[in-house]
Backbone of each chain as nested JSON, in Angstrom:
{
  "chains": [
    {"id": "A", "residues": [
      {"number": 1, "name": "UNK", "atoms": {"N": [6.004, -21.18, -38.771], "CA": [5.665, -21.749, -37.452], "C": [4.311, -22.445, -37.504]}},
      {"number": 2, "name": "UNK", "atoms": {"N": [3.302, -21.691, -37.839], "CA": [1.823, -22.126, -38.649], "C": [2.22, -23.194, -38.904]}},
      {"number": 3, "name": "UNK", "atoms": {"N": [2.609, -22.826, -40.362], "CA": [2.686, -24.686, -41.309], "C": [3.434, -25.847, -40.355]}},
      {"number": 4, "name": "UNK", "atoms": {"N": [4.563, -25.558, -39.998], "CA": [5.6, -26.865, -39.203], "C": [4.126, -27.293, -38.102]}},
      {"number": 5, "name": "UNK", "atoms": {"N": [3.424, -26.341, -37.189], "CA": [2.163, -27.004, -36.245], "C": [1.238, -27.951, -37.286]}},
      {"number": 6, "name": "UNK", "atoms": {"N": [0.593, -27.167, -38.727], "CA": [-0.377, -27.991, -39.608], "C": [0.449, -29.364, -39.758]}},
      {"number": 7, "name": "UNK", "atoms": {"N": [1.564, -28.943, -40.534], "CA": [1.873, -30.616, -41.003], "C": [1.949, -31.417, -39.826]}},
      {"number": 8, "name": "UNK", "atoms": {"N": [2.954, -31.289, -38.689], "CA": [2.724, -32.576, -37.598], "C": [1.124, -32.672, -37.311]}},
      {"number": 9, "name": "UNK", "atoms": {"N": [0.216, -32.095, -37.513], "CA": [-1.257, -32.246, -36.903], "C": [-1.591, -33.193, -37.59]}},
      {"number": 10, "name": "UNK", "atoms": {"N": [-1.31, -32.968, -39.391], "CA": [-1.763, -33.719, -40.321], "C": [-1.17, -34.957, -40.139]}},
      {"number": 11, "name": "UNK", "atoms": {"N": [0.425, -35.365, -39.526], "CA": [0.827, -36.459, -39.03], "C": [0.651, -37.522, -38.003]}},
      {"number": 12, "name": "UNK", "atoms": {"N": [-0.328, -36.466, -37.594], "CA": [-0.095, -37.703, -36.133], "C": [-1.837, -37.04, -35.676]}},
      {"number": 13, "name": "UNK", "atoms": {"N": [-2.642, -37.075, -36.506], "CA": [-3.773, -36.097, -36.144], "C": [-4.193, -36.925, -34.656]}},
      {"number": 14, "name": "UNK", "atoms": {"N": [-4.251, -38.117, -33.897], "CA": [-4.609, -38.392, -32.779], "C": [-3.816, -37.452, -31.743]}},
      {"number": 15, "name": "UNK", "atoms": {"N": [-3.103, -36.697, -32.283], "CA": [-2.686, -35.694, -30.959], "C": [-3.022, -34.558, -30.609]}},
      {"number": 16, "name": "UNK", "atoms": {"N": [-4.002, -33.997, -31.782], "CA": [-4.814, -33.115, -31.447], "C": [-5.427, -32.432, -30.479]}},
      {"number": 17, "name": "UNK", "atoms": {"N": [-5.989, -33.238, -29.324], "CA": [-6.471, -33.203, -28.378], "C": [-5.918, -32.695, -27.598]}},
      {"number": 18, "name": "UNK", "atoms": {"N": [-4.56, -33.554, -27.541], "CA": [-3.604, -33.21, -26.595], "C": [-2.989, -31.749, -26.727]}},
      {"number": 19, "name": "UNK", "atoms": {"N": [-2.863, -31.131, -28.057], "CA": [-2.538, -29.789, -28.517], "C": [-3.599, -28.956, -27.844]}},
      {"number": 20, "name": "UNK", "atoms": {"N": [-4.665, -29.305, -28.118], "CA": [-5.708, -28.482, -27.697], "C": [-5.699, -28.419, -26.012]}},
      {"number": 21, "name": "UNK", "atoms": {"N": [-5.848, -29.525, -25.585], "CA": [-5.755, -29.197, -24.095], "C": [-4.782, -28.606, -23.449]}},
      {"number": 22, "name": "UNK", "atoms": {"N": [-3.558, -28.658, -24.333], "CA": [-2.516, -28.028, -23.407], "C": [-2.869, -26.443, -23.832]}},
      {"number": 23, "name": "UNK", "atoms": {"N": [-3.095, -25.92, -24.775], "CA": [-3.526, -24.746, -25.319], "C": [-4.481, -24.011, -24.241]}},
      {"number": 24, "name": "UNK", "atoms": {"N": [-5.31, -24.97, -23.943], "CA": [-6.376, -24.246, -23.244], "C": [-5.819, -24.567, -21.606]}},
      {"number": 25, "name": "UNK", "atoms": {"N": [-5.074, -25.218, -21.253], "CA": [-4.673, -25.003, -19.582], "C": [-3.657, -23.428, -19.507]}},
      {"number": 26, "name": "UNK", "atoms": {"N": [-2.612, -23.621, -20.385], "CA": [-1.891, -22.507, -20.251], "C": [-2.387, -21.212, -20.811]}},
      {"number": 27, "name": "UNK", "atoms": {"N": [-2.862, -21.222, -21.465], "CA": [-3.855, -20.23, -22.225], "C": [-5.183, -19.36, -20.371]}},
      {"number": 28, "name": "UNK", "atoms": {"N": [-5.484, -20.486, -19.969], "CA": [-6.335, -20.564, -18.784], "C": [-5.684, -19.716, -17.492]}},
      {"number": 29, "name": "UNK", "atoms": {"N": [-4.274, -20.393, -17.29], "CA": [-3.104, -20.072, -16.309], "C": [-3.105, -18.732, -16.252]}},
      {"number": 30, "name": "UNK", "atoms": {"N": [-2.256, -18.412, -17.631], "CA": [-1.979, -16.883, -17.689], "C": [-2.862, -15.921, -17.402]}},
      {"number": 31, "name": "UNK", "atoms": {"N": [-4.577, -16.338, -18.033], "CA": [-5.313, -15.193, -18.093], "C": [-5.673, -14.883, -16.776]}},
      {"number": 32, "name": "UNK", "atoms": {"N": [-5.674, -15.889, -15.836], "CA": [-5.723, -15.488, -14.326], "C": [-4.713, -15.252, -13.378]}},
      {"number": 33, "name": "UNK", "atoms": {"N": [-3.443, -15.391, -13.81], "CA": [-2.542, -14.565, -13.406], "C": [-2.692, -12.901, -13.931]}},
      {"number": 34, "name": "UNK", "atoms": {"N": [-3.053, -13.01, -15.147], "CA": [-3.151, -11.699, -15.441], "C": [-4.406, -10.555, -14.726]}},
      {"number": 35, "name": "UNK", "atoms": {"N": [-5.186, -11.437, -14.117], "CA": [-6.843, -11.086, -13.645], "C": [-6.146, -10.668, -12.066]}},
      {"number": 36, "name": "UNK", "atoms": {"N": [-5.244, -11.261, -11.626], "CA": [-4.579, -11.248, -10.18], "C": [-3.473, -10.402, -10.39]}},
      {"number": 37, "name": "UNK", "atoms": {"N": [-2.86, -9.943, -11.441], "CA": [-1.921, -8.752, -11.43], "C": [-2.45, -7.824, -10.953]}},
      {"number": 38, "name": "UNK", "atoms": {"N": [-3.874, -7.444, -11.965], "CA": [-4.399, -6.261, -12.311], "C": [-5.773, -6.419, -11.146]}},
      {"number": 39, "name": "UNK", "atoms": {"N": [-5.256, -7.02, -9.893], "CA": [-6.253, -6.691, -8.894], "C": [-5.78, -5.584, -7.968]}},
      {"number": 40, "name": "UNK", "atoms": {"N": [-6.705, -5.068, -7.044], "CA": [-6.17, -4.104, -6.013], "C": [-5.659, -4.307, -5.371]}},
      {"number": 41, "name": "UNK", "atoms": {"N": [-5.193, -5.326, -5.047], "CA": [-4.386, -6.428, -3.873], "C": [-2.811, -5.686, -4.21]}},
      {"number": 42, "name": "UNK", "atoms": {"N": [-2.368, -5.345, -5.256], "CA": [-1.376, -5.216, -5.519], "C": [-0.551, -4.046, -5.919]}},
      {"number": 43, "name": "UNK", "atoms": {"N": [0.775, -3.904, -5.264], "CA": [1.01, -2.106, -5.473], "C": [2.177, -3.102, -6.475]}},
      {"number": 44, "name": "UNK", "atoms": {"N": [1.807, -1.71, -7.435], "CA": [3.047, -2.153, -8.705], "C": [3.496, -0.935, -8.463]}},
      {"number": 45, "name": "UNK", "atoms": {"N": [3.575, 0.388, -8.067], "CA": [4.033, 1.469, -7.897], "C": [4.143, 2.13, -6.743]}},
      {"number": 46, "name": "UNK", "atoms": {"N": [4.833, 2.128, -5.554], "CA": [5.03, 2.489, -4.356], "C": [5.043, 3.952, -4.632]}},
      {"number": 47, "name": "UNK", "atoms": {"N": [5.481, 4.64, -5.102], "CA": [5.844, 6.325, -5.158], "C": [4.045, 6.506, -5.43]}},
      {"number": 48, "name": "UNK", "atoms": {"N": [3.862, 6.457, -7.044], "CA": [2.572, 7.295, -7.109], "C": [1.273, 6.777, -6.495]}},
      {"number": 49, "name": "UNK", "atoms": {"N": [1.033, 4.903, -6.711], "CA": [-0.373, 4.321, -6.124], "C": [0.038, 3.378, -4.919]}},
      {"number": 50, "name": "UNK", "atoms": {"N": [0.597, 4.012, -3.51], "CA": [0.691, 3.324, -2.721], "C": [0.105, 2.28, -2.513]}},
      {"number": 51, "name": "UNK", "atoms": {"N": [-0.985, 2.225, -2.185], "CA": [-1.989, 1.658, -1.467], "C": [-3.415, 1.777, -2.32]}},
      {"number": 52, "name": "UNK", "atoms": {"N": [-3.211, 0.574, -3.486], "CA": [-4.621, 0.884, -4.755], "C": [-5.458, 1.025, -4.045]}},
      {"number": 53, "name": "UNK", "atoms": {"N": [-6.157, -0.158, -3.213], "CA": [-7.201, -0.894, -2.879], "C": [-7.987, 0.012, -2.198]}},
      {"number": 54, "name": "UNK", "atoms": {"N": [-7.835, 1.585, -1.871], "CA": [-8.497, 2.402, -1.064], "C": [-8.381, 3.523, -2.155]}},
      {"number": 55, "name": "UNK", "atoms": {"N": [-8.687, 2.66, -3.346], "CA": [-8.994, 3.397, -4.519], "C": [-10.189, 3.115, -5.145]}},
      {"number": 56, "name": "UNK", "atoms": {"N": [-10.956, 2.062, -4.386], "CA": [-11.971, 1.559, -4.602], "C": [-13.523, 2.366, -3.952]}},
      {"number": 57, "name": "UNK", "atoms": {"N": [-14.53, 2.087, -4.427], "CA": [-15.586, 2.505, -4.176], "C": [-15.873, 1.426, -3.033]}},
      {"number": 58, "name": "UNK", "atoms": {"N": [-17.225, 1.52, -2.086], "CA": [-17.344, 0.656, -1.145], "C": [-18.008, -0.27, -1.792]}},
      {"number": 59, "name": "UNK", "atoms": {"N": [-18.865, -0.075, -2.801], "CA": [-19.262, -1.128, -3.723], "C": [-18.662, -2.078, -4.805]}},
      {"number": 60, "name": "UNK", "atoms": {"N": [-17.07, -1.994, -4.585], "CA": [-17.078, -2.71, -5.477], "C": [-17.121, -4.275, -4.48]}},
      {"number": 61, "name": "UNK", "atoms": {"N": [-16.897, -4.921, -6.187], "CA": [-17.183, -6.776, -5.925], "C": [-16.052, -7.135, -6.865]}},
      {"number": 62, "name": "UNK", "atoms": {"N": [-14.963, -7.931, -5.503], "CA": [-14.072, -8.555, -5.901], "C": [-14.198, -10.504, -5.908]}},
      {"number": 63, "name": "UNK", "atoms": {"N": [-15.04, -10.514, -5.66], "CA": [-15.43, -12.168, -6.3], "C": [-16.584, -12.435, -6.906]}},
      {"number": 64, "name": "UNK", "atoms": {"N": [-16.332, -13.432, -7.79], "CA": [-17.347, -13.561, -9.214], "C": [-18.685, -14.042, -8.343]}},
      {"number": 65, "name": "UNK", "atoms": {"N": [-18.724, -14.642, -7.654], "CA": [-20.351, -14.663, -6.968], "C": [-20.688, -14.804, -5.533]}},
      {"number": 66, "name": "UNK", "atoms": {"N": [-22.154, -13.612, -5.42], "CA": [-21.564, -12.775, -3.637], "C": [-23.531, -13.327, -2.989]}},
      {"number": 67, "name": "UNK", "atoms": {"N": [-22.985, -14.191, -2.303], "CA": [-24.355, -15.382, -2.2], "C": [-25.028, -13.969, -1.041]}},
      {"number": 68, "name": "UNK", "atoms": {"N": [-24.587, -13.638, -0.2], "CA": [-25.013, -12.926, 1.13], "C": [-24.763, -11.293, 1.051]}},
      {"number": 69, "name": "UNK", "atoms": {"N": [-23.45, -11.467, 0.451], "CA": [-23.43, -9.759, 0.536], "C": [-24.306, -8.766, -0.325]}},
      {"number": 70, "name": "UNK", "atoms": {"N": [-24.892, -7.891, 0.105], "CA": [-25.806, -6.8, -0.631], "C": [-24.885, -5.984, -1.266]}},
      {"number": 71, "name": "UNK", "atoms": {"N": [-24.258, -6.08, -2.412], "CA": [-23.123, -5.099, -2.78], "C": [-23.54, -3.804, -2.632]}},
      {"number": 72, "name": "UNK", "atoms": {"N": [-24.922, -3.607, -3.136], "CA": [-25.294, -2.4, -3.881], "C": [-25.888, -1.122, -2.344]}},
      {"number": 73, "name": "UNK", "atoms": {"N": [-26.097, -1.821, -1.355], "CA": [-25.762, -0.81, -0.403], "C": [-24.67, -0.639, 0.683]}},
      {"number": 74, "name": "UNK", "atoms": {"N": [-23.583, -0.838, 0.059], "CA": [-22.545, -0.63, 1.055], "C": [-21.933, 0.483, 1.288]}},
      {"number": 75, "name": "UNK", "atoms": {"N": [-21.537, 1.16, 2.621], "CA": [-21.102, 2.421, 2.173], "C": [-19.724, 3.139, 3.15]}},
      {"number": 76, "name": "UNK", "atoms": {"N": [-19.243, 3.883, 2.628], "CA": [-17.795, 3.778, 3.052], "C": [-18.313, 4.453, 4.78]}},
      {"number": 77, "name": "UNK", "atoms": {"N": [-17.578, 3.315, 5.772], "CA": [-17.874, 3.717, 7.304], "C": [-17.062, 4.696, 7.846]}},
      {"number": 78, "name": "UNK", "atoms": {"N": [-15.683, 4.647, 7.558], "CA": [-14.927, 5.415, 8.837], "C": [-15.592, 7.403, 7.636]}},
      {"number": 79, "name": "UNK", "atoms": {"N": [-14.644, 8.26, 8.952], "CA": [-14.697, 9.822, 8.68], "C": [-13.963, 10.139, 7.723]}},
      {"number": 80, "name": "UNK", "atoms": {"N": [-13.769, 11.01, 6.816], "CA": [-12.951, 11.437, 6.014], "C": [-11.933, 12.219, 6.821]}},
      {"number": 81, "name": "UNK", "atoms": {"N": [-10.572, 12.4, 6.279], "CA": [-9.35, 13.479, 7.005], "C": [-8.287, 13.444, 5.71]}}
    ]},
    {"id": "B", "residues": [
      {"number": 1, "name": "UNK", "atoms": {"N": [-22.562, 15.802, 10.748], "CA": [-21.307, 14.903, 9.889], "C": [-20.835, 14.238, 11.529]}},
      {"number": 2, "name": "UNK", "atoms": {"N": [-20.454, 15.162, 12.35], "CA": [-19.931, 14.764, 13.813], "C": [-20.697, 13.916, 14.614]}},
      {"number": 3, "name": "UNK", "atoms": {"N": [-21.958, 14.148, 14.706], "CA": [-23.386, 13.534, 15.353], "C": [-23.425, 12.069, 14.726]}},
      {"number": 4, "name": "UNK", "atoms": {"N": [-23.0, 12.132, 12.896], "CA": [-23.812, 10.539, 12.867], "C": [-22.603, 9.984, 13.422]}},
      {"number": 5, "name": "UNK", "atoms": {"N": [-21.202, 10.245, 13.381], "CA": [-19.988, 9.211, 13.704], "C": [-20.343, 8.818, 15.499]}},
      {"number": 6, "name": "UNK", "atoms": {"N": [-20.533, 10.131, 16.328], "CA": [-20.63, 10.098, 17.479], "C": [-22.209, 8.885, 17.511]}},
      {"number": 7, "name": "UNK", "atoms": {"N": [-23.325, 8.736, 16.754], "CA": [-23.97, 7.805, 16.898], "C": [-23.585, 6.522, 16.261]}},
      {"number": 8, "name": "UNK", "atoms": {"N": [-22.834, 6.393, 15.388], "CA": [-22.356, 4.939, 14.895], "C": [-21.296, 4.583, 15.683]}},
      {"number": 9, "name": "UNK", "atoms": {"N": [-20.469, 4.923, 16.322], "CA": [-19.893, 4.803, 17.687], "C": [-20.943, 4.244, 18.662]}},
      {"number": 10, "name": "UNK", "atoms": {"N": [-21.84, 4.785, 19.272], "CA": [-22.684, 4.425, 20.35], "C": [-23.055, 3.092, 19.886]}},
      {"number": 11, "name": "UNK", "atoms": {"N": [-23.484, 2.64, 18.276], "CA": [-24.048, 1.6, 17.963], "C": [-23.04, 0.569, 17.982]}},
      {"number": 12, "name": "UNK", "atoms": {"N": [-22.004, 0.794, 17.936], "CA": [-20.53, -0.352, 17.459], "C": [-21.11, -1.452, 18.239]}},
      {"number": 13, "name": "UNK", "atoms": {"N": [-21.236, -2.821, 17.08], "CA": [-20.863, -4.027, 17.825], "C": [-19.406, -4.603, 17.504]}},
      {"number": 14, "name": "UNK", "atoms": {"N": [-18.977, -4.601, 15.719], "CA": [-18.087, -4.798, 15.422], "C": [-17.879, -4.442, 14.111]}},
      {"number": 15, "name": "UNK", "atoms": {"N": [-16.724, -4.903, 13.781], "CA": [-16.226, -4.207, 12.451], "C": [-16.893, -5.285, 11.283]}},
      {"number": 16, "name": "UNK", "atoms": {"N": [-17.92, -3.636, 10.489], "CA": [-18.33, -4.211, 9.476], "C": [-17.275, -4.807, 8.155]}},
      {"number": 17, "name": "UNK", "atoms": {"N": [-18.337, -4.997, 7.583], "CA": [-17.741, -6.116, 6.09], "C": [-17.135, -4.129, 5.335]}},
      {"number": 18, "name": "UNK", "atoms": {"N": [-15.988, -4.134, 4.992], "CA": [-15.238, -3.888, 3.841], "C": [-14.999, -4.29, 2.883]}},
      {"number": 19, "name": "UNK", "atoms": {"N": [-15.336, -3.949, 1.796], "CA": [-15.675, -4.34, 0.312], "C": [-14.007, -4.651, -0.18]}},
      {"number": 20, "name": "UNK", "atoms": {"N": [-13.079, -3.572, 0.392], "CA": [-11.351, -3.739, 0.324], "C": [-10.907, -5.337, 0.464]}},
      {"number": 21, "name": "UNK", "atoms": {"N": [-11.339, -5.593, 1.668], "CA": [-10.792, -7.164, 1.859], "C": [-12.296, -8.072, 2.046]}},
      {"number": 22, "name": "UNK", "atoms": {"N": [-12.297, -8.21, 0.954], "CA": [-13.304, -9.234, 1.301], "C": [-13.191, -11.22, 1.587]}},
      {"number": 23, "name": "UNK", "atoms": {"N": [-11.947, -11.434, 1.889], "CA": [-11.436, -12.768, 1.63], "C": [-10.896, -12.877, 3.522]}},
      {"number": 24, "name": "UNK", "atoms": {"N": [-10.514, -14.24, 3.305], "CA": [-10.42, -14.635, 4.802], "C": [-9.391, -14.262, 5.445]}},
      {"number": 25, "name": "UNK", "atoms": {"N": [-8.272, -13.647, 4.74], "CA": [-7.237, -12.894, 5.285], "C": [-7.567, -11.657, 5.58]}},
      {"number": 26, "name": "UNK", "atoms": {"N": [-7.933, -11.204, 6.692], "CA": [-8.212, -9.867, 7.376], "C": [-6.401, -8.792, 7.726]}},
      {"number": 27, "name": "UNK", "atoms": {"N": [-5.453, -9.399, 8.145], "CA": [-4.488, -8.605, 7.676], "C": [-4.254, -6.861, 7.6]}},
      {"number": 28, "name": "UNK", "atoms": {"N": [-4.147, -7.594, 6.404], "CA": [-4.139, -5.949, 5.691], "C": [-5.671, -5.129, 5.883]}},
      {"number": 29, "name": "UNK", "atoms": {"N": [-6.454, -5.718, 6.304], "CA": [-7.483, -5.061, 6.858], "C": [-7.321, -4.261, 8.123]}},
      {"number": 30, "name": "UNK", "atoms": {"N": [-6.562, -5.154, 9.605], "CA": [-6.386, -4.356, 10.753], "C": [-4.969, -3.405, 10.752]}},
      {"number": 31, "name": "UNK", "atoms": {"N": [-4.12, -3.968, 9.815], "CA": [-2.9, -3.112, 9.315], "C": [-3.416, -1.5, 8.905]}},
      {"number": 32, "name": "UNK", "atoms": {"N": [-4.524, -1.326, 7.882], "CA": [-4.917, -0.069, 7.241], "C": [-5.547, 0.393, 8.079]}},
      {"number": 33, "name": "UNK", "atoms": {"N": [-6.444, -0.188, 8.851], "CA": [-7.359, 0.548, 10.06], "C": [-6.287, 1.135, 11.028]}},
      {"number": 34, "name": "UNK", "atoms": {"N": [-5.279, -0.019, 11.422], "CA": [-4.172, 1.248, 12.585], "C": [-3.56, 2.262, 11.957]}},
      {"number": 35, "name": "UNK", "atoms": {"N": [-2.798, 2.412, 10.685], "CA": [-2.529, 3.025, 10.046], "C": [-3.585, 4.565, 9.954]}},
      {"number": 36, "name": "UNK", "atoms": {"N": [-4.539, 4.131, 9.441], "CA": [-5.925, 5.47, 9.135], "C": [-6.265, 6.046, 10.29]}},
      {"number": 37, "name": "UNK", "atoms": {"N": [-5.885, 5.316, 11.695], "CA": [-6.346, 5.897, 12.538], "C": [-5.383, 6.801, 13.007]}},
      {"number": 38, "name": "UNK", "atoms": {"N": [-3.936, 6.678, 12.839], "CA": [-2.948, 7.485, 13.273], "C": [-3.126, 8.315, 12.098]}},
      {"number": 39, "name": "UNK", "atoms": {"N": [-2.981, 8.163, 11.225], "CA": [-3.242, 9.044, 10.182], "C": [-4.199, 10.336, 9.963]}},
      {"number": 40, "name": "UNK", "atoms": {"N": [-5.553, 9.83, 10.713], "CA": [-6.544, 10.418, 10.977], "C": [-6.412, 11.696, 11.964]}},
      {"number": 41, "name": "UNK", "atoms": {"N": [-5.648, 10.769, 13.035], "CA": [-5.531, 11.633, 14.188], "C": [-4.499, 12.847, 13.546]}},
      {"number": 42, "name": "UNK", "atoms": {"N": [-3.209, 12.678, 13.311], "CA": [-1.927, 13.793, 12.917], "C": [-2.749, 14.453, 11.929]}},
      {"number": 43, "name": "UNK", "atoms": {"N": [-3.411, 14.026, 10.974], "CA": [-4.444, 15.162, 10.047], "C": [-5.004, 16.011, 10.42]}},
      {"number": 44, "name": "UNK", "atoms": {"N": [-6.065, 15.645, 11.803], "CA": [-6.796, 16.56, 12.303], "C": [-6.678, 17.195, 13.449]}},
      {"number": 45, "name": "UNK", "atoms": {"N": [-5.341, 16.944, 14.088], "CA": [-4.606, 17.861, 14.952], "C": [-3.894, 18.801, 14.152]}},
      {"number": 46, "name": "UNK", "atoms": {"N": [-3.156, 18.703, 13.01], "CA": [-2.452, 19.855, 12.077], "C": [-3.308, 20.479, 11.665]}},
      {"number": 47, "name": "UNK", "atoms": {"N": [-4.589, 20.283, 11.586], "CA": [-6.385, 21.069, 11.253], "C": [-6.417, 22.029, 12.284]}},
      {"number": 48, "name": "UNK", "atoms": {"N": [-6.073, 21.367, 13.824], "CA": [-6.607, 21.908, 15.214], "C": [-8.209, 21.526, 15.094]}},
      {"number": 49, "name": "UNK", "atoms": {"N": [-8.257, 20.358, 14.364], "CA": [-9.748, 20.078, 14.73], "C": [-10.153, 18.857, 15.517]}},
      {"number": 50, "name": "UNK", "atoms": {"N": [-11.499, 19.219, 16.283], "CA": [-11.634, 17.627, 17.088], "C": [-10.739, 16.013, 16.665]}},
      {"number": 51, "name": "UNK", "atoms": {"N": [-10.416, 15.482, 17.073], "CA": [-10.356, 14.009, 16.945], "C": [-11.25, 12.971, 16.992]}},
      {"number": 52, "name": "UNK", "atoms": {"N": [-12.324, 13.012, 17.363], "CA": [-13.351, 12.277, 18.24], "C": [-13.397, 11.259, 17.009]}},
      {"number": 53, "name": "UNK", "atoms": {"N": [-13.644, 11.831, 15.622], "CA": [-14.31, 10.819, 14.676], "C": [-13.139, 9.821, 14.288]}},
      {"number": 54, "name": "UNK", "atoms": {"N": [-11.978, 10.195, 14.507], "CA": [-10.77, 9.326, 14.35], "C": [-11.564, 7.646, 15.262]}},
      {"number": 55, "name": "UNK", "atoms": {"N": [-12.245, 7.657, 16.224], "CA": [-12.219, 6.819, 17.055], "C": [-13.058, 5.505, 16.111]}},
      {"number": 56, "name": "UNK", "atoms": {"N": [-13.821, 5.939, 15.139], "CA": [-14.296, 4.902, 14.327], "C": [-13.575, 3.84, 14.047]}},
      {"number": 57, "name": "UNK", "atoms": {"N": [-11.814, 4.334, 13.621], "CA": [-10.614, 3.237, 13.091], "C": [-10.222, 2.837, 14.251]}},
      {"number": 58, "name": "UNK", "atoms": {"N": [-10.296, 3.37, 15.562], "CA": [-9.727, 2.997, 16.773], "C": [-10.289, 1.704, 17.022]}},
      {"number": 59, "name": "UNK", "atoms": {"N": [-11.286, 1.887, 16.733], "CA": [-12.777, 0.988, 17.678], "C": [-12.442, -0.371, 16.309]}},
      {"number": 60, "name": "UNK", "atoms": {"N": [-12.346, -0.246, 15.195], "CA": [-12.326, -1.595, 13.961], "C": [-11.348, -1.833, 14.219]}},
      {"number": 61, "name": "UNK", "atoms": {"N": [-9.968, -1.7, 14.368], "CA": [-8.982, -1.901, 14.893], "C": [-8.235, -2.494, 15.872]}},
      {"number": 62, "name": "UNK", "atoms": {"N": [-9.192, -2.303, 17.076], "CA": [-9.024, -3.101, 18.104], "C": [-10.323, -4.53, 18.221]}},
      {"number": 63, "name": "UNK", "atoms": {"N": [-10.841, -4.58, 17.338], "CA": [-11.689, -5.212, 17.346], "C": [-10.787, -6.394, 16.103]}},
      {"number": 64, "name": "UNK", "atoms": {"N": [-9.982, -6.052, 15.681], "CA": [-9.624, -7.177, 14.075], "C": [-8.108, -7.33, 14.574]}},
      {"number": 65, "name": "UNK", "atoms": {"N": [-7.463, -6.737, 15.133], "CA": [-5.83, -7.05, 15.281], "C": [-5.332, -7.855, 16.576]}},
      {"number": 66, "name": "UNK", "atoms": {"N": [-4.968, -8.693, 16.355], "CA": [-4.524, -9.565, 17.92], "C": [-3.201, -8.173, 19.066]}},
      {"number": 67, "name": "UNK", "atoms": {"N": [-3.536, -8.661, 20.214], "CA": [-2.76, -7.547, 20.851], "C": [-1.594, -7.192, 20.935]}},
      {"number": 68, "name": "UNK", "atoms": {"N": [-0.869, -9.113, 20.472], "CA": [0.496, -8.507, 20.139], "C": [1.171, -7.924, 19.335]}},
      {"number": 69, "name": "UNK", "atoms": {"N": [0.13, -7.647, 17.905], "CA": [0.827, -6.688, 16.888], "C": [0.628, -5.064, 17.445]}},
      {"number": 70, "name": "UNK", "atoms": {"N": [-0.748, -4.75, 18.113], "CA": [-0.42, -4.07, 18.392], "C": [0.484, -3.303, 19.431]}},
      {"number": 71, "name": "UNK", "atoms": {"N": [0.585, -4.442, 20.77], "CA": [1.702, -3.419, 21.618], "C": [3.236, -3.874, 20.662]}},
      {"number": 72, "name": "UNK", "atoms": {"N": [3.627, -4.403, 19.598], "CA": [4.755, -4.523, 19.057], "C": [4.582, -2.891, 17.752]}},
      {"number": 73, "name": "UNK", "atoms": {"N": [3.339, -2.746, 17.332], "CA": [3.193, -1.451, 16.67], "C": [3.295, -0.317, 17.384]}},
      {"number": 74, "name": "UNK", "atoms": {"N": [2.685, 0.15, 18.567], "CA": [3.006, 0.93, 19.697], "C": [4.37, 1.321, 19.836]}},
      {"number": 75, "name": "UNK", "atoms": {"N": [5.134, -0.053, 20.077], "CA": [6.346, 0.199, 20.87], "C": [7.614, 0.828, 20.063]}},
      {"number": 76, "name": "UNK", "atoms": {"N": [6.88, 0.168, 18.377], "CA": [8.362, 0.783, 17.234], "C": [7.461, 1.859, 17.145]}},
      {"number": 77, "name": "UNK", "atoms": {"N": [6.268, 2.52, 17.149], "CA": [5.633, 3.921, 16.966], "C": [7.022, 4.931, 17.924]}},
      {"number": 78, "name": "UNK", "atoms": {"N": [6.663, 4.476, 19.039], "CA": [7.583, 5.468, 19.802], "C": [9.247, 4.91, 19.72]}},
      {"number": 79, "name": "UNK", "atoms": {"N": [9.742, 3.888, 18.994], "CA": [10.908, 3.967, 19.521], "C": [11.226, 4.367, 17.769]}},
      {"number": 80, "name": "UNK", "atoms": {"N": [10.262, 5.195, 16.868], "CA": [10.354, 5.738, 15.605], "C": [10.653, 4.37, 14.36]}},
      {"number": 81, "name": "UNK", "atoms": {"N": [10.77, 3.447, 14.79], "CA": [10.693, 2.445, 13.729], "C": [9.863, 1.895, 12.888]}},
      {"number": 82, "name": "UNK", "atoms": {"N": [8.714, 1.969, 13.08], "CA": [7.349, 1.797, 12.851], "C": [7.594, 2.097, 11.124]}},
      {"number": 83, "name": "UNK", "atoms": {"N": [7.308, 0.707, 10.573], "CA": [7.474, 0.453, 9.123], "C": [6.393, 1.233, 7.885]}},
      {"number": 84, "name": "UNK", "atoms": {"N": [5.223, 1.843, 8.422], "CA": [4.121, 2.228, 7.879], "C": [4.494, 3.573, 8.092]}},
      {"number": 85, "name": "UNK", "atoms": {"N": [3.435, 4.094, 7.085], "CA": [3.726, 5.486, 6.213], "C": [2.545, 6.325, 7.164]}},
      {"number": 86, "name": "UNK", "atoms": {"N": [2.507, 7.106, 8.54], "CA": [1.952, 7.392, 8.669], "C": [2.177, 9.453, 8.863]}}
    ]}
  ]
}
């Protein structure tokens, strides 16, 4: 599989680019589908982890940059039961 | 434990930021608050203990959910249809 990719590269090497970019969009795609599987947003298991997302600490940070929010003193509001 | 809820009550302007939903879909934000609050309540009546602090989810709750989900949540509460696990 290797070699059959080397030799057409070596054939037509102006397409390179094009190998590469498609490499890196789908390569790109997946890994953030995979970043959005494995968020709390999502029950993959109804029986044992109903409801992940109240599996979380009050601190966590679910987006890569938090201009206003003070993560680091947040703290869980309602009563425990 | 009773005193600070009964004073963060007195202070309520509105429902703070939750680290859970932090995106512009609030949703599943006033969904879990009605939920926790019934939840809250049947917990701490099978306790036989006060309710009062239940009123924290009452109060975020009515403050984030438009009224017609809730008198449409109300109404399958009592007519037992009510889709949530409470």
């Amino acid at each position: 599989m290797l070699r059959i990719v080397r030799e057409h590269a070596r054939k037509h090497p102006g397409l390179i680019p094009q190998f590469f970019f498609i490499c890196l969009g789908m390569g790109g795609a997946t890994l953030y589908l995979i970043r959005l599987a494995r968020g709390p947003h999502v029950t993959w298991n109804k029986t044992s982890n109903p409801e992940p997302w109240n599996q979380l600490n009050p601190t966590y940070q679910y987006k890569f940059v938090a201009i206003n929010t003070d993560y680091k003193n947040l703290k869980k509001e309602g009563p425990d039961f | 434990m009773a005193e600070d809820i009964q004073a963060k009550l007195e202070k309520y302007r509105t429902a703070p930021f939750d680290a859970r939903f932090p995106n512009q879909n609030q949703t599943r934000n006033c969904w879990q608050n009605y939920l926790d609050y019934h939840r809250c309540q049947k917990a701490l009546e099978a306790k036989g203990v006060d309710v009062a602090p239940c009123d924290w989810y009452k109060r975020v709750y009515k403050s984030l959910c438009p009224l017609s989900w809730l008198e449409k949540w109300d109404g399958q509460r009592e007519d037992g249809t009510f889709p949530g696990k409470i």
